[in-house]
VOZALUM-227725 format. One line per 2 residues: number of its first residue (from 0); their letters; for each residue x negated, y negated, z of C-alpha. Coordinates in Angstrom, 1 decimal. Example, Ala and Ser with C-alpha at 12.3 -4.5 7.8 and 13.67 -1.06 7.14 Angstrom:
<pts>
0> AS> -12.3,4.5,7.8 ~ -13.7,1.1,7.1
</pts>
This chain:
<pts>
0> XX> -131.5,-99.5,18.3 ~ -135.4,-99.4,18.5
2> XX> -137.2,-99.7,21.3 ~ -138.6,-102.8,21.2
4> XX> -135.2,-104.8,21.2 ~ -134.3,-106.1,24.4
6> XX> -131.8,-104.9,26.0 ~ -127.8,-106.3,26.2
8> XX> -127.7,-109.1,28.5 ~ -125.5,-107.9,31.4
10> XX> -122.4,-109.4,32.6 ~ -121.5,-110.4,36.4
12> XX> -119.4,-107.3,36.3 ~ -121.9,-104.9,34.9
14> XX> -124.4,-106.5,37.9 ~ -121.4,-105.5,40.6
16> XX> -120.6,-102.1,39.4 ~ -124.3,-100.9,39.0
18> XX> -125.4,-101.8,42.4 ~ -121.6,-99.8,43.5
20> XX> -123.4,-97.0,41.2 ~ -127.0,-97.0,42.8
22> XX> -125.7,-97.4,46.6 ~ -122.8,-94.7,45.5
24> XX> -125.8,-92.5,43.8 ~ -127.8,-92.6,47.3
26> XX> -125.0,-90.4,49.1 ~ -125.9,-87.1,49.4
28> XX> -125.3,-84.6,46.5 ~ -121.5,-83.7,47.0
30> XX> -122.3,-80.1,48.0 ~ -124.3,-81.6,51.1
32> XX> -121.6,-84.1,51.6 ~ -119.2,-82.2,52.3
34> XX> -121.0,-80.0,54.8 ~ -121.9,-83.4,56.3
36> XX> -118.0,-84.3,56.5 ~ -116.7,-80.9,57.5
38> XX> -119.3,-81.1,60.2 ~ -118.2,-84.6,61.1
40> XX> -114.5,-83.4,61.1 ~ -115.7,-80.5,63.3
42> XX> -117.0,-82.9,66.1 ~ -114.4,-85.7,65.9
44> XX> -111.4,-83.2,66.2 ~ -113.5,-81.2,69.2
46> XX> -113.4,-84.6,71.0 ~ -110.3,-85.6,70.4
48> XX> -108.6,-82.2,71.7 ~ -110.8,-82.1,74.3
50> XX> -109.3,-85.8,75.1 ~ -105.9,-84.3,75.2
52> XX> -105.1,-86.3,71.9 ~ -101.6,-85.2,70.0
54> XX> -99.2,-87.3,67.5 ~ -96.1,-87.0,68.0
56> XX> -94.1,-86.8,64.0 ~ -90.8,-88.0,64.0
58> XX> -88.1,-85.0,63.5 ~ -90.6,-82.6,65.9
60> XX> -89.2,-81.8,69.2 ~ -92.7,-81.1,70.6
62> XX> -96.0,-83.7,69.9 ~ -98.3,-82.1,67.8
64> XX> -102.2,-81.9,69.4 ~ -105.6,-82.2,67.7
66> XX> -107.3,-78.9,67.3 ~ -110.7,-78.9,67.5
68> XX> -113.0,-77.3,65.6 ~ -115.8,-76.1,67.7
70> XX> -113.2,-74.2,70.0 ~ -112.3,-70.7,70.6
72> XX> -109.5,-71.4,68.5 ~ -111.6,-73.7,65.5
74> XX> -114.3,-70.7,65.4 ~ -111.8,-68.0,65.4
76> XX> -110.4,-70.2,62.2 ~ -113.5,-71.0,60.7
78> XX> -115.0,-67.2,60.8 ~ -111.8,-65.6,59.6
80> XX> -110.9,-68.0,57.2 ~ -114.2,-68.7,55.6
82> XX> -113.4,-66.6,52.3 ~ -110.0,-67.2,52.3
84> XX> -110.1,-70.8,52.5 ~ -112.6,-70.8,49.2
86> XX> -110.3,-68.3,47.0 ~ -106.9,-70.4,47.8
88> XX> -108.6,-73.8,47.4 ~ -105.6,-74.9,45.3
90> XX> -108.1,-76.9,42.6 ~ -109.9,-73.7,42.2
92> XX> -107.0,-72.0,41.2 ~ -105.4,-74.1,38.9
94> XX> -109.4,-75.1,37.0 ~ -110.5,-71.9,36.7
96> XX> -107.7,-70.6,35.2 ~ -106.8,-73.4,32.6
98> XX> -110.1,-73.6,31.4 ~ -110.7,-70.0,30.8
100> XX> -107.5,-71.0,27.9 ~ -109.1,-74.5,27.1
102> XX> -112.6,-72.7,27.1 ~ -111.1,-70.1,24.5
104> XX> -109.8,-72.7,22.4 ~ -113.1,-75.0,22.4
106> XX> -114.9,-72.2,21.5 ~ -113.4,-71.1,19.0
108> XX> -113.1,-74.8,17.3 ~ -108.8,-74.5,17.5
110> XX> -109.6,-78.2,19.8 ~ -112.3,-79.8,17.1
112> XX> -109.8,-79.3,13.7 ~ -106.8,-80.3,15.8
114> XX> -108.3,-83.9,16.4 ~ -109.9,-83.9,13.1
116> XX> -106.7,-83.7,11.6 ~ -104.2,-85.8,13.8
118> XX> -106.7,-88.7,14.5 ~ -108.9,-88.8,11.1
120> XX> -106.5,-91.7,10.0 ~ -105.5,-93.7,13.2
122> XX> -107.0,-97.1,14.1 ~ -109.7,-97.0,16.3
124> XX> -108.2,-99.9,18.1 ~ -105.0,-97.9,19.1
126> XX> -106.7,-94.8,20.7 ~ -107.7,-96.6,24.4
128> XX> -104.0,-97.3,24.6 ~ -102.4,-94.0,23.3
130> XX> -105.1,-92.6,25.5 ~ -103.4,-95.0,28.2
132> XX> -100.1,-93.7,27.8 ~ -100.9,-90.2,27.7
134> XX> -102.8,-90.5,30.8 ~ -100.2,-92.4,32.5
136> XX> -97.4,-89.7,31.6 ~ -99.5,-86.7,32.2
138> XX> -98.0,-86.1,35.8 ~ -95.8,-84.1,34.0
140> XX> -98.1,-81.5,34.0 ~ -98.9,-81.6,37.5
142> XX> -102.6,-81.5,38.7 ~ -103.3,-79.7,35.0
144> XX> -103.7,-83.5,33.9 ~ -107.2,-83.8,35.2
146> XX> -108.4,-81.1,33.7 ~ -106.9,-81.6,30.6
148> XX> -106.4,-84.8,29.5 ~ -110.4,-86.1,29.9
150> XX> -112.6,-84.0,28.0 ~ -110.0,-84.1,25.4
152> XX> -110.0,-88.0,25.1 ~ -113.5,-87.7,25.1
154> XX> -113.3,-85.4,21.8 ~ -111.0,-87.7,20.3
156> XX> -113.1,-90.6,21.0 ~ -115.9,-89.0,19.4
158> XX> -113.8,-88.1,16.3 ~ -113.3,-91.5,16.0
160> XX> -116.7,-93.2,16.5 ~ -116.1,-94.7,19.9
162> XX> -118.1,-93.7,23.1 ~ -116.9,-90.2,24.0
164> XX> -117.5,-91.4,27.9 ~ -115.3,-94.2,28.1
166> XX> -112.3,-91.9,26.7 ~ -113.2,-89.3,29.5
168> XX> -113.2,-91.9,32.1 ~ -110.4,-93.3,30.9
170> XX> -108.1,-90.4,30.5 ~ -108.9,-89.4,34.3
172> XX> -108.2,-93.0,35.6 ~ -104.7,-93.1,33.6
174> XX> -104.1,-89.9,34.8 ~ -104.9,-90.5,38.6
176> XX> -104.2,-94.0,39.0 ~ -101.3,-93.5,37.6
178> XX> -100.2,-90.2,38.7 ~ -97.1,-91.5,40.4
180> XX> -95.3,-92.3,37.6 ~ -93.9,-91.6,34.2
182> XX> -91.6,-91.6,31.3 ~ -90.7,-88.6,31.7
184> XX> -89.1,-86.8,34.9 ~ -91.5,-84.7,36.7
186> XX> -91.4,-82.0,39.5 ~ -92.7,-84.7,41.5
188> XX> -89.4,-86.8,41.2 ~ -87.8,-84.1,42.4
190> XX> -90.2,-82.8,45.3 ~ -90.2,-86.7,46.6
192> XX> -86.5,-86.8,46.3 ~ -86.5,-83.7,48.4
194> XX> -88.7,-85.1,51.4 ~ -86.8,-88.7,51.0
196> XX> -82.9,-87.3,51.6 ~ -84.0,-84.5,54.4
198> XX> -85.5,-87.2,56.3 ~ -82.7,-90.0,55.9
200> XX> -80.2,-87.0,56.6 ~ -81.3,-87.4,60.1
202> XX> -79.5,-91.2,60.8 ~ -75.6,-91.8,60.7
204> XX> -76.3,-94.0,58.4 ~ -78.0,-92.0,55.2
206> XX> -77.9,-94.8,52.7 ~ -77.4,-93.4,49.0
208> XX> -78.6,-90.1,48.4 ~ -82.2,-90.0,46.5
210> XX> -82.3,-87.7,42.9 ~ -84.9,-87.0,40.6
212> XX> -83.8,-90.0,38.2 ~ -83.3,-92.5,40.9
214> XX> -86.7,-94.1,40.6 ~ -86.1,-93.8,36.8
216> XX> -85.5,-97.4,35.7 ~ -88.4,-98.6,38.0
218> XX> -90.9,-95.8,36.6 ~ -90.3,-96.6,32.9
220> XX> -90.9,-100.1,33.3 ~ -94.3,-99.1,35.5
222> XX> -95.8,-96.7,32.9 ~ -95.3,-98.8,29.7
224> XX> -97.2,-101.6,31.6 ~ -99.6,-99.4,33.2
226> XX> -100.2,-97.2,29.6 ~ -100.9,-100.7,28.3
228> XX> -102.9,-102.0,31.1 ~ -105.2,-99.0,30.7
230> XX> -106.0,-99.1,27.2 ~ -107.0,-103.2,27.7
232> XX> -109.2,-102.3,30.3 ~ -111.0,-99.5,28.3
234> XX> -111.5,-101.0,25.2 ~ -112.6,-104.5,27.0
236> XX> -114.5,-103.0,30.2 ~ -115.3,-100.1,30.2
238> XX> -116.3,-99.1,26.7 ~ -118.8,-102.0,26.3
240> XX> -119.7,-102.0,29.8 ~ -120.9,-98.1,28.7
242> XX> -122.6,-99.8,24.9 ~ -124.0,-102.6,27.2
244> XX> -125.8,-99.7,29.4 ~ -126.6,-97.5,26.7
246> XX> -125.2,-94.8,28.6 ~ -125.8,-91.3,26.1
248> XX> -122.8,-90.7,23.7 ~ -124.1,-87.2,23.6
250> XX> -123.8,-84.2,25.6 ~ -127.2,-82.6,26.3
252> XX> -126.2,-79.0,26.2 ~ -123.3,-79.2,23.3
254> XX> -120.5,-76.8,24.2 ~ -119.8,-76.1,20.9
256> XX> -120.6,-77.8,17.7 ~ -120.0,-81.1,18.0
258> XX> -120.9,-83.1,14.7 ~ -117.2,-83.8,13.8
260> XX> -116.2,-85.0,10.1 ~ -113.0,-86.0,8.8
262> XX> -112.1,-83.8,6.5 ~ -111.2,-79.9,7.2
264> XX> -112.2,-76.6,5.7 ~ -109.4,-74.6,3.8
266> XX> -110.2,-72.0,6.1 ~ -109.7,-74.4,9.1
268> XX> -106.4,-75.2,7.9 ~ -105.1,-71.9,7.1
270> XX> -106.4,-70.8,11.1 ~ -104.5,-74.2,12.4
272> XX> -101.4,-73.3,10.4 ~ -101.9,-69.7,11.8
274> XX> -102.0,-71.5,15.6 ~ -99.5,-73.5,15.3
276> XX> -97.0,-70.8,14.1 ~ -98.8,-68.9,17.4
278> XX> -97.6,-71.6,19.4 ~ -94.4,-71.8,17.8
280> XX> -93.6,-68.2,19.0 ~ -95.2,-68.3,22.4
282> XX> -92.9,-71.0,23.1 ~ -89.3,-69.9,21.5
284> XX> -90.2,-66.7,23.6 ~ -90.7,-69.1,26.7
286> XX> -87.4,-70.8,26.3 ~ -85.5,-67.6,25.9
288> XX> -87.0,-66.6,29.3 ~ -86.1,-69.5,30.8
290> XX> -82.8,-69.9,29.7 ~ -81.5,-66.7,30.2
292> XX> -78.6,-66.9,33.0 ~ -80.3,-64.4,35.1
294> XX> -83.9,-66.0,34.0 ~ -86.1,-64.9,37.2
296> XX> -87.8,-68.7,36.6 ~ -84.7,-70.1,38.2
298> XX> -84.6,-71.0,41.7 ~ -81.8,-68.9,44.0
300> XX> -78.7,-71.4,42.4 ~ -79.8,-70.6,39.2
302> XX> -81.4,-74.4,38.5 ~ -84.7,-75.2,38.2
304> XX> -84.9,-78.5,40.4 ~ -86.1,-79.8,43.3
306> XX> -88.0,-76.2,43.3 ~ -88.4,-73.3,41.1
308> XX> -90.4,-70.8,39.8 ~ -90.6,-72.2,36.5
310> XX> -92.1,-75.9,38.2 ~ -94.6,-73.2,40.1
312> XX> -95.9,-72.1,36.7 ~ -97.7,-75.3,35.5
314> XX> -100.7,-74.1,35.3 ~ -99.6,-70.5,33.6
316> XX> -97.5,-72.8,30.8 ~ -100.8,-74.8,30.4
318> XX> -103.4,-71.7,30.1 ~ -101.0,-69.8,28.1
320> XX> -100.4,-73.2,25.5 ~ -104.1,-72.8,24.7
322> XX> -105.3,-69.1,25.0 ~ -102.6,-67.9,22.2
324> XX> -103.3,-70.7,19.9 ~ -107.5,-70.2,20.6
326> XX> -106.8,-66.4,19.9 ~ -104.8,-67.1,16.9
328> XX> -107.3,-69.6,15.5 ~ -110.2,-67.5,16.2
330> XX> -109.1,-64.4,14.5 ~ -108.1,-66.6,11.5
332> XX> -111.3,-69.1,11.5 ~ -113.7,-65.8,12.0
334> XX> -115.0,-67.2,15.2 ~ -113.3,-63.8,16.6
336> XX> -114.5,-60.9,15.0 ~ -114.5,-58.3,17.7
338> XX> -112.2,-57.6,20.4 ~ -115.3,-58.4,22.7
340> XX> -116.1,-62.0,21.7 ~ -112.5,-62.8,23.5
342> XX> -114.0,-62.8,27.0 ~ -117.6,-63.7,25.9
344> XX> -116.2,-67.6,24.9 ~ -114.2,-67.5,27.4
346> XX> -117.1,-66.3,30.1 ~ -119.3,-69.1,28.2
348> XX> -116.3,-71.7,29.0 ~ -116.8,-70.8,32.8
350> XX> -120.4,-71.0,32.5 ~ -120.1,-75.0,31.9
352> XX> -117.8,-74.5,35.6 ~ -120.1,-73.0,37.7
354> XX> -121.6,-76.2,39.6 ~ -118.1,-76.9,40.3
356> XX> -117.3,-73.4,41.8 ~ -120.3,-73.6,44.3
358> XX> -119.0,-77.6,45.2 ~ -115.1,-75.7,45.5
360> XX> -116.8,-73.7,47.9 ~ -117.4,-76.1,50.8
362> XX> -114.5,-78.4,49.7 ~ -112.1,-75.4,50.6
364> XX> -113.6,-75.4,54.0 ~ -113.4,-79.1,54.6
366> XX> -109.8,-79.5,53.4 ~ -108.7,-76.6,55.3
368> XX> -110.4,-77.9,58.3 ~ -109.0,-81.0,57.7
370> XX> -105.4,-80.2,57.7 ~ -105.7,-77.3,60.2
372> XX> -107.2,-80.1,63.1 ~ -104.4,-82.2,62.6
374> XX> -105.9,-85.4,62.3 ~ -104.8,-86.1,59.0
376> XX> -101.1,-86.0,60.5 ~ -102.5,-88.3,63.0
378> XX> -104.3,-90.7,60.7 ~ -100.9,-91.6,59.5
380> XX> -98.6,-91.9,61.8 ~ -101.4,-94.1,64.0
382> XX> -100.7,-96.3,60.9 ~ -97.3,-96.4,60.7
384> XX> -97.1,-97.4,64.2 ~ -99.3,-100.0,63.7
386> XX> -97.4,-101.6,61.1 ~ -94.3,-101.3,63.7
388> XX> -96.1,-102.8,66.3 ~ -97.2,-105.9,64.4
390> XX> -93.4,-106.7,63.3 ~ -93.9,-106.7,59.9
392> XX> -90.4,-106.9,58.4 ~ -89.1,-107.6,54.9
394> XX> -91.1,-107.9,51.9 ~ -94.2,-108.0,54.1
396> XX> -93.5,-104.8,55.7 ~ -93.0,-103.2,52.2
398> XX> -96.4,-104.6,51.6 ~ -97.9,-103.6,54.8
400> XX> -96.6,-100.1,53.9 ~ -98.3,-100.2,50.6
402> XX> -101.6,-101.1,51.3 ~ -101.3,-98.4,54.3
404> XX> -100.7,-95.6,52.0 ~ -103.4,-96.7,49.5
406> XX> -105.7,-96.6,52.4 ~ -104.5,-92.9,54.2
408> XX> -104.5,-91.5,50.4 ~ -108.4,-91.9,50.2
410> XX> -108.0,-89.3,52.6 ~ -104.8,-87.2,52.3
412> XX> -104.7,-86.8,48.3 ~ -101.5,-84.8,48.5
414> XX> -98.7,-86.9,47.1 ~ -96.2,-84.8,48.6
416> XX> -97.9,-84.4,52.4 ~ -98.4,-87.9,52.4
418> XX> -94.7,-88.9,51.4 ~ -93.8,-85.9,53.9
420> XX> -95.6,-87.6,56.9 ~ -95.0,-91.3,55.8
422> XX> -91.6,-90.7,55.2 ~ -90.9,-89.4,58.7
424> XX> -91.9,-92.8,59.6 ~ -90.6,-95.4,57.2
426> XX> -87.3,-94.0,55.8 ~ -85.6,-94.4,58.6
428> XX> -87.3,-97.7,60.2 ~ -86.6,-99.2,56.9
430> XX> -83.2,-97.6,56.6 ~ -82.7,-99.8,59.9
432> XX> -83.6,-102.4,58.7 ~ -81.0,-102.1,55.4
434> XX> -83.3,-100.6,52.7 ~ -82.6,-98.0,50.7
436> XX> -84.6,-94.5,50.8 ~ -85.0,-95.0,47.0
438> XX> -86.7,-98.0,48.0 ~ -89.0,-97.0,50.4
440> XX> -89.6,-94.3,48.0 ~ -90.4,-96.5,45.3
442> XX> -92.8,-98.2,47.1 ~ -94.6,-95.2,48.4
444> XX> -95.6,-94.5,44.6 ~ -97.4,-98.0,44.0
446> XX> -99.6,-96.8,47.0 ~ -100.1,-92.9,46.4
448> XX> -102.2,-93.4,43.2 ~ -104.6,-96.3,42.6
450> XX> -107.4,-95.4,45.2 ~ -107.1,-91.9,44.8
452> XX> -109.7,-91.9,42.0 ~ -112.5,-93.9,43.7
454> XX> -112.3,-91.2,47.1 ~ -115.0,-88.5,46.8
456> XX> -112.4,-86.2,49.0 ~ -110.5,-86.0,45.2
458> XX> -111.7,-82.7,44.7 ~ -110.9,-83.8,40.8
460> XX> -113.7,-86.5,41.1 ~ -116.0,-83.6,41.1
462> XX> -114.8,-82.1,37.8 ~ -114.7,-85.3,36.4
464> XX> -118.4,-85.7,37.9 ~ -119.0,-82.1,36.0
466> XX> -117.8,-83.7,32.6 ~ -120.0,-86.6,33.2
468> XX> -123.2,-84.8,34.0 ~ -123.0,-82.7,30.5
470> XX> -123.8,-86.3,28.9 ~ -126.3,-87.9,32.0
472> XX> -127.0,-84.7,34.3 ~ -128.5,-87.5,37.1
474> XX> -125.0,-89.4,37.1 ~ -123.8,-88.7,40.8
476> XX> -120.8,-89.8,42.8 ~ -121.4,-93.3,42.4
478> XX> -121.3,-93.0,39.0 ~ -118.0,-91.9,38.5
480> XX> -116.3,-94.4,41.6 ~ -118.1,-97.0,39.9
482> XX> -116.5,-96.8,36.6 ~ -113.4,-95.8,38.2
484> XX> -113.5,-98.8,40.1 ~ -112.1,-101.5,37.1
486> XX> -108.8,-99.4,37.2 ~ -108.1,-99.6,41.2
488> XX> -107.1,-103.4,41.6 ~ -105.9,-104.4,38.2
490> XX> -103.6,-100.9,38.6 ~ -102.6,-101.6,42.1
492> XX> -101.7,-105.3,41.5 ~ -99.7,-104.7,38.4
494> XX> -97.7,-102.1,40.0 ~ -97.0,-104.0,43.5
496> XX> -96.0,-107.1,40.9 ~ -93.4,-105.4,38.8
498> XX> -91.7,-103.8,42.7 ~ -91.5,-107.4,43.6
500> XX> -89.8,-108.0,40.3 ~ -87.4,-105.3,41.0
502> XX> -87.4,-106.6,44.9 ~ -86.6,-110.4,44.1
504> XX> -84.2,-110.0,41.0 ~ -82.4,-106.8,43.1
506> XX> -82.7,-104.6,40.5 ~ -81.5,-101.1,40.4
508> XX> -84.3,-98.8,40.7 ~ -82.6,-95.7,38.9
510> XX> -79.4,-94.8,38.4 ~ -77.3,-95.4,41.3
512> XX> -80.1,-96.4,43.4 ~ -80.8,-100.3,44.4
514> XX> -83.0,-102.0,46.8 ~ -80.3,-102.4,49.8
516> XX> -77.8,-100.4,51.5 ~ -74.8,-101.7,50.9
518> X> -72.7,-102.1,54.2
</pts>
């Protein structure tokens, strides 16, 4: 396009989302943000304990108090745990160490000839939805999904002539907005299961017991509609909302060559076919391990679900799925010549992280903050109670209780201490009222997910920020919550529509598992 043509005419939407983008892009740099909130969380909780303040969470003996911050006890914590809370930041852990494999195997071009050659022939017009569905199911591997799944949809995007941008954003938004469901089962059936039968186990009445499959039925039929909702709003919003913009297609500091062409080297096939038999290998010797009678990846009754170590190595599985290939490939391709290029690519790979290792810093200290003052334990049951003291019963309570979980998980972005509080609350008041835990559990997923990828306190949404700043390094937060923002509603509506399908036709949810205990 030359300079002198005018620019695309903007649509009403366009208008909306930029001005979300500019007033988003005046927040402080996140670094400084999150020293402003920790600060903020500091004083709050001070006042609060000093107020006496405490929650009291159903199934505790004892109410819980607010700790505060800038006490004896919040320096003490804060002085001690200063290091500690950086190293174990749980994000930290699990990026850092999948991308030192998914560096490796960038680097050495394993991740450019593996899109060449399974996407040179598909239609163009079918990625945003495979991209959809992907997204959608990528639960299954557990926060690994945010890392993953973007910057590989943004490869494959490129590969096939579309905005690389709009496959990144859309791969995080299918894979957050979505997060609580799937085709597949996931650990997180399970773990919810868990929280959902030891809290019913506490009334006479226990209704059916919760499994991993019991949402099953209810799942399917949300991730087909989502996986399809998500590629429609790519290809018709966000994509040309990005062309309308001209947003760069093109990173400004490549991490690797990036001019992608259809066809493949004989030597790039031989080092794929070289990979692939790597991979092969890696994983026969993973399923031995694991099913091995004595396998030390079972869990003390020799299973593997609700808990195991074999669920608690996501993120090994993932980093060792791409290092072996990217070693493989690299000694075959030549991009590996010397036993000392293996941690130069993969020091280079971490190179491209380091913004988001200073952020990880000061978001250890504010999440650790955070849950150490108590107040996100408070934040939610002050809601639940609210929504009990209103009388919302029925189908309006169910809705009351999903709109109040979309609103607690801007701030508590753990699925599974979310359900753990909210649970407390809601199994059994809706168990009174002749609902099923599978219910109430169903309806805590259409809530856990949508908003979680609009709240800056995702520490994901600074990855994803990283991504985004490789192609415009002056996109801030308001960028990414901006184009993040088509998904919420459209996502949230959808899902809330097909549980009042299930709700009004009295569907089962899963196997064995239906809207109301049956008397």
């Amino acid at each position: 396009m030359s300079e002198t043509e005018a620019p695309a005419r903007q649509h009403r939407l366009d208008r909306i989302l930029n001005w979300i983008e500019r007033v988003g892009n005046r927040l402080p740099e996140p670094f400084i943000l999150f020293v402003l909130l920790t600060l903020l969380v500091g004083v709050v909780s001070t006042i609060m304990a000093a107020a006496g303040v405490t929650v009291s969470i159903p199934g505790e003996d004892e109410a819980t108090p607010i700790q505060g911050a800038f006490t004896g006890a919040g320096l003490q914590f804060l002085f001690t745990g200063l290091a500690t809370n950086f190293i174990e930041f749980p994000p930290l852990q699990t990026v850092v160490t999948i991308m030192l494999g998914v560096g490796l195997a960038e680097r050495t071009g394993l991740l450019s000839a593996l899109i060449r050659l399974a996407f040179r022939r598909a239609p163009r017009w079918l990625l945003p939805y495979a991209l959809g569905f992907v997204g959608v199911s990528g639960s299954i591997m557990a926060d690994s999904a945010f890392i993953i799944i973007p910057p590989l949809a943004a490869m494959v995007f490129k590969a096939a002539g579309r905005h690389p941008v709009a496959g990144l954003i859309g791969g995080f938004a299918a894979a957050g907005a979505g997060y609580s469901t799937s085709m597949f089962v996931t650990s997180l059936d399970a773990l919810f299961a868990g929280i959902s039968n030891s809290v019913a186990a506490t009334l006479p009445d226990s209704g059916t017991t919760v499994t991993p499959i019991s949402n099953y039925f209810f799942n399917v039929v949300a991730a087909v509609t989502l996986s399809l909702l998500a590629g429609l709003i790519i290809a018709k919003v966000v994509e040309p909302a990005l062309e309308r913009s001209r947003f760069p297609r093109d990173e400004v500091e490549p991490a690797a060559d990036t001019t992608l062409t259809a066809d493949l080297e004989p030597r790039e096939r031989r080092a794929l076919l070289t990979a692939g038999l790597a991979l092969l290998v890696t994983t026969a010797a993973v399923l031995v391990l694991v099913l091995l009678p004595s396998s030390p990846l079972r869990n003390e009754n020799g299973g593997f679900l609700p808990e195991s170590p074999l669920l608690d190595s996501v993120t090994t599985l993932v980093f060792v799925a791409f290092f072996v290939p990217g070693l493989a490939y690299g000694i075959s391709a030549g991009a590996i010549r010397r036993s000392a290029d293996v941690p130069l690519l993969m020091g280079k790979a971490l190179k491209d992280l380091s913004g988001f290792i200073v952020l990880a810093f000061v978001l250890g200290q504010f999440i650790a903050l955070f849950s150490w003052t108590n107040i996100g334990a408070w934040l939610a049951v002050t809601g639940a109670n609210f929504l009990e003291s209103i009388g919302l019963t029925g189908y309006a309570a169910f809705l009351g209780f999903i709109v109040l979980a979309s609103v607690l998980n801007l701030f508590i972005i753990s699925g599974s201490s979310l359900w753990t509080l909210m649970a407390a609350v809601f199994v059994p008041m809706f168990l009174l009222l002749g609902f099923e835990p599978g219910f109430s559990q169903a309806a805590f997923r259409v809530g856990d997910s949508a908003t979680q990828v609009i709240t800056p306190l995702n520490p994901y949404m600074i990855v994803l920020l990283t991504f985004v700043r490789r192609y415009d390094p002056n996109a801030g937060l308001g960028t990414v919550i901006a184009k993040m923002l088509p998904f919420v509603v459209p996502f949230w509506t959808a899902w809330a529509t097909i549980l009042s399908v299930f709700y009004f036709a009295d569907l089962p949810l899963g196997p064995g598992m239906g809207i109301h205990v049956e008397r």
